[in-house]
MOPAC internal coordinates of N, CA, C and O (Angstrom, degrees):
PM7 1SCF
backbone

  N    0.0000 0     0.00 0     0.00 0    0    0    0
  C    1.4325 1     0.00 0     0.00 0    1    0    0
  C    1.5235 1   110.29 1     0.00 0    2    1    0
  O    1.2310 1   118.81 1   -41.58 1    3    2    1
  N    1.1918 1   119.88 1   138.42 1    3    2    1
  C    1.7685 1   132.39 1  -173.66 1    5    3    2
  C    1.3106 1    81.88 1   -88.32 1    6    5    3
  O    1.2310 1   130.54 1   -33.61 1    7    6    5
  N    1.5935 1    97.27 1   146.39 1    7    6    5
  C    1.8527 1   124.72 1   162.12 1    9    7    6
  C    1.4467 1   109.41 1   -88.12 1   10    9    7
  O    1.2310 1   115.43 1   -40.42 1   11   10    9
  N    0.9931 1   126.27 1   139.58 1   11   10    9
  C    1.3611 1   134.87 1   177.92 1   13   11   10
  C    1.8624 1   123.92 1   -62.48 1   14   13   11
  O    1.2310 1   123.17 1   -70.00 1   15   14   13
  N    0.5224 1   111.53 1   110.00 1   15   14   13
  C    1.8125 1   142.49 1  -161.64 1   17   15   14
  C    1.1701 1    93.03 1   -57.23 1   18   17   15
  O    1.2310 1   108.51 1   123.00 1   19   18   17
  N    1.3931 1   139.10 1   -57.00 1   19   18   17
  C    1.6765 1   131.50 1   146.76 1   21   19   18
  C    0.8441 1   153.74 1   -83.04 1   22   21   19
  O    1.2310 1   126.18 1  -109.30 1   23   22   21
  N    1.4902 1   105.72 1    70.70 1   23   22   21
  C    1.5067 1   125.42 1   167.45 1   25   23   22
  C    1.4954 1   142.44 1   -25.96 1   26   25   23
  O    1.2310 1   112.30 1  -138.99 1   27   26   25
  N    1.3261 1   132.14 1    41.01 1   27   26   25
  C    1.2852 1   123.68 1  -153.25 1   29   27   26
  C    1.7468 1   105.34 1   -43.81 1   30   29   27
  O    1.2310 1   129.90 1   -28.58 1   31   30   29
  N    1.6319 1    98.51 1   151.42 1   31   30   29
  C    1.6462 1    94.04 1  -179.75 1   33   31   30
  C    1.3655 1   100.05 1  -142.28 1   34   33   31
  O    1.2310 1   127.56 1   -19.39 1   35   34   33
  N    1.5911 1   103.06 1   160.61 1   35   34   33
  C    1.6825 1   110.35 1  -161.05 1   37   35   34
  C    1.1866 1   117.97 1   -81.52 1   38   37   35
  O    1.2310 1   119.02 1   -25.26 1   39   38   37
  N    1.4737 1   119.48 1   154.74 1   39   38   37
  C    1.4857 1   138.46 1  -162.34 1   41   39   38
  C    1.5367 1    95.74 1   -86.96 1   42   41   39
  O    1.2310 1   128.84 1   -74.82 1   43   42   41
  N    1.7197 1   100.57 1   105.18 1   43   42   41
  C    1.3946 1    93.26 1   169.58 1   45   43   42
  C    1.5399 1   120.31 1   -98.40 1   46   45   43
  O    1.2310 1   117.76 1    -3.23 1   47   46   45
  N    1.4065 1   121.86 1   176.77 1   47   46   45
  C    1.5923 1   107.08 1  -169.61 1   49   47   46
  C    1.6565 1   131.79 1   -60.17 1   50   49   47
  O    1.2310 1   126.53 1   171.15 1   51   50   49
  N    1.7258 1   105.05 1    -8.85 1   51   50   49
  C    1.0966 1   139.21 1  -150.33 1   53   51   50
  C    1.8675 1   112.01 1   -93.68 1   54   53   51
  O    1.2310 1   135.20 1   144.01 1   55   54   53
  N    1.6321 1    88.19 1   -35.99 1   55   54   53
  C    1.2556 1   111.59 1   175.26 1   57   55   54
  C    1.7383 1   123.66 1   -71.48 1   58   57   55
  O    1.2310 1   131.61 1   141.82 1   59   58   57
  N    1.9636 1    95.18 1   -38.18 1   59   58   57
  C    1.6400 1   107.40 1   179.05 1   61   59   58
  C    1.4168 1    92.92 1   -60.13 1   62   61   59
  O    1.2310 1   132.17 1   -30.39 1   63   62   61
  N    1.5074 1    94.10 1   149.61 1   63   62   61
  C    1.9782 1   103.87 1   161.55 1   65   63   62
  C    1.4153 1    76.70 1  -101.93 1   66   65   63
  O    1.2310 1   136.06 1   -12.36 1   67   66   65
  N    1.6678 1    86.51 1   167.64 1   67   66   65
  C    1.1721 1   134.16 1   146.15 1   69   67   66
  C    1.3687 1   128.74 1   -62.33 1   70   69   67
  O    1.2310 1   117.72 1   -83.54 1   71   70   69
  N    1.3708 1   121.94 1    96.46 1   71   70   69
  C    1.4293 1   106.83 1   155.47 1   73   71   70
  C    1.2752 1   134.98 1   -32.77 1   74   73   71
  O    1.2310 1   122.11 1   -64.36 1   75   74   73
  N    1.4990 1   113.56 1   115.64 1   75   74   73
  C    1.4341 1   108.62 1  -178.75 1   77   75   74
  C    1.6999 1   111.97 1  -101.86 1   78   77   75
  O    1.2310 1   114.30 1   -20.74 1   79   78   77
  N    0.8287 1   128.39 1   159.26 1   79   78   77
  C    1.6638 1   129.84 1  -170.37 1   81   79   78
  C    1.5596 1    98.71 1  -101.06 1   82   81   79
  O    1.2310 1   121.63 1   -22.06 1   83   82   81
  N    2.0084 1   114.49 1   157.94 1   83   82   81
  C    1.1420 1   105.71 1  -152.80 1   85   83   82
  C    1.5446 1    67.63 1  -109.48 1   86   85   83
  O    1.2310 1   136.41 1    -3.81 1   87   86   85
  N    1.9336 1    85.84 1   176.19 1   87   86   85
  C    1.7898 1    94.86 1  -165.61 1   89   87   86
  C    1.0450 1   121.99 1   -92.78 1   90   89   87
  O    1.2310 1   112.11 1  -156.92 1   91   90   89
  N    1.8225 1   132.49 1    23.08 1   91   90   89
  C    1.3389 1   145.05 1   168.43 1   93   91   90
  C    2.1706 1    93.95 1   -86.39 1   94   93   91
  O    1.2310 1   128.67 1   140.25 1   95   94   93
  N    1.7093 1   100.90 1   -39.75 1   95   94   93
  C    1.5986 1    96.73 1  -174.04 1   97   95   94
  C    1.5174 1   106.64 1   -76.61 1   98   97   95
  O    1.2310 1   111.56 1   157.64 1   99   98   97
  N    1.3736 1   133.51 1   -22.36 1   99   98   97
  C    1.2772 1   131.74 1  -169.45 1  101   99   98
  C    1.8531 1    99.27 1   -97.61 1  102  101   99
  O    1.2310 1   107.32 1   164.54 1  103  102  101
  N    1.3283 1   141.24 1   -15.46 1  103  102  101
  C    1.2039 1   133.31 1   150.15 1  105  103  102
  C    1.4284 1   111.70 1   -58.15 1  106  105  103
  O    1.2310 1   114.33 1   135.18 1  107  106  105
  N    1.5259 1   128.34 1   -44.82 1  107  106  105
  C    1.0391 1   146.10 1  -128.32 1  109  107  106
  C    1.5128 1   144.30 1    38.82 1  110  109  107
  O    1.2310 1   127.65 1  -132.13 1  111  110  109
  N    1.5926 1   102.88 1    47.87 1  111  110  109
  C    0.9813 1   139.50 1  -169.24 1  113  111  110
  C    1.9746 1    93.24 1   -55.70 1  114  113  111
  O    1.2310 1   116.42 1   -31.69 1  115  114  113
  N    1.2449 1   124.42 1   148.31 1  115  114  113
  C    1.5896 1   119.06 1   168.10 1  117  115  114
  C    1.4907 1    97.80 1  -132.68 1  118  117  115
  O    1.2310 1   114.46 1   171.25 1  119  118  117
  N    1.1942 1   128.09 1    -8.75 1  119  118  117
  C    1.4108 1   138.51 1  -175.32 1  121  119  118
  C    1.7488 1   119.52 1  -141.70 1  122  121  119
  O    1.2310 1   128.29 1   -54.71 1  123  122  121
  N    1.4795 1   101.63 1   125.29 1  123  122  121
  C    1.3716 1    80.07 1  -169.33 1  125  123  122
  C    1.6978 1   106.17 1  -128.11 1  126  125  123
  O    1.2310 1   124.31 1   -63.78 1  127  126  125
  N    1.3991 1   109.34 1   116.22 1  127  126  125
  C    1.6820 1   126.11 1  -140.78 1  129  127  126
  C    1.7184 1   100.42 1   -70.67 1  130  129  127
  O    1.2310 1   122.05 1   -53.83 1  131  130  129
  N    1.3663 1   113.68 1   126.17 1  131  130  129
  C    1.8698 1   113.65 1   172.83 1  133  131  130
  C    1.6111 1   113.97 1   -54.81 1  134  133  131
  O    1.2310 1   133.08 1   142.68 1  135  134  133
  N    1.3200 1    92.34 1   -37.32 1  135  134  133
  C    1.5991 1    92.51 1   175.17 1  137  135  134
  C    1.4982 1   136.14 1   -76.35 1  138  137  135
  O    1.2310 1   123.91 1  -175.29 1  139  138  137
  N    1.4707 1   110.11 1     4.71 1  139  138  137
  C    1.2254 1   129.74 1  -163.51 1  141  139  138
  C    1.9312 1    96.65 1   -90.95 1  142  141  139
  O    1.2310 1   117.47 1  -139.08 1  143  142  141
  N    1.0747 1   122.42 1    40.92 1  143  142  141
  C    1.6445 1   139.01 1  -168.06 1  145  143  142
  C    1.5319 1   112.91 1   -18.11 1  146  145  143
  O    1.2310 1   131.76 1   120.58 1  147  146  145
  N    1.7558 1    94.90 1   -59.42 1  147  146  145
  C    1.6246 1   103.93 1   178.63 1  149  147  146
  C    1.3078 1    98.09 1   -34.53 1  150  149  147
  O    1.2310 1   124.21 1    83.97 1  151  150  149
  N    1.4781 1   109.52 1   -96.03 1  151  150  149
  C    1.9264 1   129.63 1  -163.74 1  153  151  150
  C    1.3559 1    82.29 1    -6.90 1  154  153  151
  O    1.2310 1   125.68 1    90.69 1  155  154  153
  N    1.3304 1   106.69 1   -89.31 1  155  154  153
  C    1.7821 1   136.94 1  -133.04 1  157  155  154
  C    1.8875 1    87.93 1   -53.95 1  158  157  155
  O    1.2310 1   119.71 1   130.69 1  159  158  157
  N    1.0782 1   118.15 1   -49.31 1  159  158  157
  C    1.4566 1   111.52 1   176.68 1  161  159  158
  C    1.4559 1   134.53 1   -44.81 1  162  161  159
  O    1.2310 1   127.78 1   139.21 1  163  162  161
  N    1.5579 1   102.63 1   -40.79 1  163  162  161
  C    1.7427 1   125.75 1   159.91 1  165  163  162
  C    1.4511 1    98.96 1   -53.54 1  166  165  163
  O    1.2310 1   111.67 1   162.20 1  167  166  165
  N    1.1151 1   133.30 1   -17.80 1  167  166  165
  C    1.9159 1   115.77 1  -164.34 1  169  167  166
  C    1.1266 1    92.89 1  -107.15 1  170  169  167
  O    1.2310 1   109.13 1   159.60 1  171  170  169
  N    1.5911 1   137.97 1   -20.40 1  171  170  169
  C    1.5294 1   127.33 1  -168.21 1  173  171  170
  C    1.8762 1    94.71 1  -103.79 1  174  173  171
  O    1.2310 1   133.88 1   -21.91 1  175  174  173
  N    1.8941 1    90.77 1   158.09 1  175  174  173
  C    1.4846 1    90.21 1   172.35 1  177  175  174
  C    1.0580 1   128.64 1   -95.00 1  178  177  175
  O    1.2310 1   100.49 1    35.53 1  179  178  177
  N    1.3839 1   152.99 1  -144.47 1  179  178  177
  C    1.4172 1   140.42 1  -166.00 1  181  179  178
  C    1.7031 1    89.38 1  -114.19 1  182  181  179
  O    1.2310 1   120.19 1   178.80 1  183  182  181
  N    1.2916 1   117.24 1    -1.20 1  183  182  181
  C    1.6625 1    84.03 1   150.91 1  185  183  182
  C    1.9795 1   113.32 1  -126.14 1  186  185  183
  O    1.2310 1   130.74 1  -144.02 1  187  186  185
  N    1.4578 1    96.89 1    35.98 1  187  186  185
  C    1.4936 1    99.73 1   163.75 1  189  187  186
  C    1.9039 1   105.54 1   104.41 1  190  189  187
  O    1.2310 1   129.84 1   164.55 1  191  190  189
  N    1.1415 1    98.63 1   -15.45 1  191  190  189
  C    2.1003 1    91.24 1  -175.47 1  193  191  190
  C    1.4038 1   109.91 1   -93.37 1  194  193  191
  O    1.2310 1   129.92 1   -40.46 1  195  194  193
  N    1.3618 1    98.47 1   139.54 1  195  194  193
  C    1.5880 1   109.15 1  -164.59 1  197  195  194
  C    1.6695 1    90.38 1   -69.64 1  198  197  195
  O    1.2310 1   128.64 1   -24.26 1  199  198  197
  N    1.7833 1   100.96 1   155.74 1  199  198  197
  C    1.4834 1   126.74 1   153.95 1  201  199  198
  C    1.0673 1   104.28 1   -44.05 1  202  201  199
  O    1.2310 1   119.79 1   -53.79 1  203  202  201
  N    1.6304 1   118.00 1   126.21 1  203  202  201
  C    1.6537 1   117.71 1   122.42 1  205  203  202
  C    1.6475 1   116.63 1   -18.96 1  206  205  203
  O    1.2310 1   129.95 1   -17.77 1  207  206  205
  N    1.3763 1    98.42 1   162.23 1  207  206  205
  C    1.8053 1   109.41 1   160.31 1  209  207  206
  C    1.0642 1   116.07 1   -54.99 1  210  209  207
  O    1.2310 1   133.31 1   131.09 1  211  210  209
  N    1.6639 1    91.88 1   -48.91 1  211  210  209
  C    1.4364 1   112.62 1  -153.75 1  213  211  210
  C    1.7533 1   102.09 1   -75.03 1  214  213  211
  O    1.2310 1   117.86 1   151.88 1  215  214  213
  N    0.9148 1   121.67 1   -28.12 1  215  214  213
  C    1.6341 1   139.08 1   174.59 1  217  215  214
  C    1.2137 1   113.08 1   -65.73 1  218  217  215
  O    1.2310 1   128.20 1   118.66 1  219  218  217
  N    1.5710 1   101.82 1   -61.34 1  219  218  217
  C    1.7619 1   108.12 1  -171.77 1  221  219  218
  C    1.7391 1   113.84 1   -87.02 1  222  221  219
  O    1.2310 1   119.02 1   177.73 1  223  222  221
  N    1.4382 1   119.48 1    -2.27 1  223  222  221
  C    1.3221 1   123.69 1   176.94 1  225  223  222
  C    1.4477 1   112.21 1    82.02 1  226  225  223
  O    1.2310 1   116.26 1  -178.62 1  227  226  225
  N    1.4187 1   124.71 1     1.38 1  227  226  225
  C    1.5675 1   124.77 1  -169.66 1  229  227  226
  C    1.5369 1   117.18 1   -86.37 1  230  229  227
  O    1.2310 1   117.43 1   -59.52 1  231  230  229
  N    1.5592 1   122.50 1   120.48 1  231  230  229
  C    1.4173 1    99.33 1   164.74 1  233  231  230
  C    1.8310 1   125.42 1   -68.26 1  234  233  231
  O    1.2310 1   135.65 1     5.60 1  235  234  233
  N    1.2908 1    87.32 1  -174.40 1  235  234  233
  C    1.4056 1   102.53 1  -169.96 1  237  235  234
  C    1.7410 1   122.42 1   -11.48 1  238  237  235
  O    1.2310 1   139.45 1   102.83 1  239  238  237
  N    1.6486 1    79.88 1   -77.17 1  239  238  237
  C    1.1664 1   114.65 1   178.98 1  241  239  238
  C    1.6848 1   130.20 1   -62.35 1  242  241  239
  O    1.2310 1   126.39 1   162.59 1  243  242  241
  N    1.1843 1   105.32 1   -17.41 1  243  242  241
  C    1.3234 1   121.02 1  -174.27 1  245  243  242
  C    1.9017 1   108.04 1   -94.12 1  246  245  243
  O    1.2310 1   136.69 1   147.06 1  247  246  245
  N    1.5848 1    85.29 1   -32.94 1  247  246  245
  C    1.9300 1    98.66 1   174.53 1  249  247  246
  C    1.3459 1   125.50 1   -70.40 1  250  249  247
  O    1.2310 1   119.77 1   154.22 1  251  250  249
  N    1.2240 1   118.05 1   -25.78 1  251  250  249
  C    1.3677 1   138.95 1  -173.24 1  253  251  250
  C    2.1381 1    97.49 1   -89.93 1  254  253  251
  O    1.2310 1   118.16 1   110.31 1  255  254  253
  N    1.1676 1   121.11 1   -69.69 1  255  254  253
  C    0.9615 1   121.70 1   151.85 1  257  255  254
  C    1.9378 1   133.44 1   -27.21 1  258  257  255
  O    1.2310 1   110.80 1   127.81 1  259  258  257
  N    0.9926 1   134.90 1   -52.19 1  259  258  257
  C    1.5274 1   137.49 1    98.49 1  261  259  258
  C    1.4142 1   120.41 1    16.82 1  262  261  259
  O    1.2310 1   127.69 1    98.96 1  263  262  261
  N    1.6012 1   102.81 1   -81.04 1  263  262  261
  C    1.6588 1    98.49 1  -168.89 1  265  263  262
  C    1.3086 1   104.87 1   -63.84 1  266  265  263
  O    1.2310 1   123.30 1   126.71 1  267  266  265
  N    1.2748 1   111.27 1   -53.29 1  267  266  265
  C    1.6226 1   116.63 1  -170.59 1  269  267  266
  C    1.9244 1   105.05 1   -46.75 1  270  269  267
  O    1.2310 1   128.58 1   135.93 1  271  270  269
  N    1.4704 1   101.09 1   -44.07 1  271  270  269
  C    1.5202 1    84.44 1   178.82 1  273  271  270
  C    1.0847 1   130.32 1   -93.27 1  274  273  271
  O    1.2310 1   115.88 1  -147.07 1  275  274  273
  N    1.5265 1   125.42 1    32.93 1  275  274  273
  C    1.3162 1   130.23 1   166.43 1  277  275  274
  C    1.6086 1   104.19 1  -114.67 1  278  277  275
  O    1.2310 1   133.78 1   153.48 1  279  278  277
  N    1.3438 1    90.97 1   -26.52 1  279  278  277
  C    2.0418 1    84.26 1   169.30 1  281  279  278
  C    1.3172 1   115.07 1   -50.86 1  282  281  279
  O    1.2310 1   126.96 1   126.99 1  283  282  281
  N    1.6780 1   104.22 1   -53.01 1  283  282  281
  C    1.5459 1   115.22 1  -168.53 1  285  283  282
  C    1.2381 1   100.37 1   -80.57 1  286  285  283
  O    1.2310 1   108.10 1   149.05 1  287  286  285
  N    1.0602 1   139.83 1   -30.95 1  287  286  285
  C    2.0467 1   129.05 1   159.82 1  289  287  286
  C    1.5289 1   111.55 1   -48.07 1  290  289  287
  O    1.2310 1   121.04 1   129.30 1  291  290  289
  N    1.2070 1   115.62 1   -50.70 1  291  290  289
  C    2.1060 1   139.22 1  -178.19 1  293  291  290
  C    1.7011 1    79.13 1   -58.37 1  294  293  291
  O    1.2310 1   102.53 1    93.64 1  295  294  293
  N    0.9427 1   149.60 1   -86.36 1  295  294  293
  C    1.3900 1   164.36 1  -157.59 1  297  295  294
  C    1.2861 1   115.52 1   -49.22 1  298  297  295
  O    1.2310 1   118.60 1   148.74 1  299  298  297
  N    1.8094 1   120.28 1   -31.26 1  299  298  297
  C    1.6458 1   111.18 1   172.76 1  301  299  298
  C    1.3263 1    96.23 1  -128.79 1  302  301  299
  O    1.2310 1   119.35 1  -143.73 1  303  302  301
  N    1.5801 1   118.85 1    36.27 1  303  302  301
  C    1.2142 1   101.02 1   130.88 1  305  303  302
  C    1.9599 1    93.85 1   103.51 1  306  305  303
  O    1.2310 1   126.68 1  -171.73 1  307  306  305
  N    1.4333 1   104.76 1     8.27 1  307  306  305
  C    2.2472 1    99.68 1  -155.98 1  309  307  306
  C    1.7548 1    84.53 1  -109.20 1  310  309  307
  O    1.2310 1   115.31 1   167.45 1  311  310  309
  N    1.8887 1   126.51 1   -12.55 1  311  310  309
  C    1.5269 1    90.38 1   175.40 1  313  311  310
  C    1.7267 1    68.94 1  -150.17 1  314  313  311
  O    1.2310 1   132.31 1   -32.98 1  315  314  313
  N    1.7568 1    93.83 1   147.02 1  315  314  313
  C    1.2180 1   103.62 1   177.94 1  317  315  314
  C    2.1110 1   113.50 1   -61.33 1  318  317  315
  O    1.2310 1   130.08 1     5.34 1  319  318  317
  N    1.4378 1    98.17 1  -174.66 1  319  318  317
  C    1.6288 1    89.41 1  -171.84 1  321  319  318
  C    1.5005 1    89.43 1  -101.49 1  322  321  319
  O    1.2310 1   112.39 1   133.38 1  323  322  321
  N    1.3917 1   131.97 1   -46.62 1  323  322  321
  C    1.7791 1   142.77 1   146.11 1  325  323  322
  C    1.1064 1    95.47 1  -119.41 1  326  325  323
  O    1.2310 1   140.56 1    -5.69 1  327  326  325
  N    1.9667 1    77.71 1   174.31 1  327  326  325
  C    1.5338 1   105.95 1  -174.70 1  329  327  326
  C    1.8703 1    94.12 1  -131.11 1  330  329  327
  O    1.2310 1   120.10 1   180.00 1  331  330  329

């Protein structure tokens, strides 16, 4: 009888990462300002669509917070909607 060719193998402690914290939670940012252009500019791409999480490094909570403040930046006019 043949052994099976895919072996799943166990998760050693070495293998888990570490959660790393995103960099609005490690400032300890609780608000994150529309007018603050720079930041908010680092999260969009060069033709205007926001980062993924997974792209921009932000948890949950910090991404959603984010979107909302680039809408309301897109909205008075401080980052275009495209380019």
């Amino acid at each position: 009888m043949r052994k099976p060719t895919n072996v799943r193998r166990k998760r050693t402690l070495t293998t888990i990462r570490e959660q790393t914290q995103c960099r609005f939670c490690r400032e300890g940012k609780s608000y994150i300002d529309y007018k603050d252009v720079d930041t908010l500019s680092k999260l969009l791409t060069n033709r205007g669509k926001i980062f993924s999480r997974k792209r921009s490094g932000n948890c949950a909570g910090c991404q959603r917070k984010v979107k909302r403040a680039i809408k309301r930046a897109r909205f008075m006019a401080l980052l275009p909607y495209t380019t």
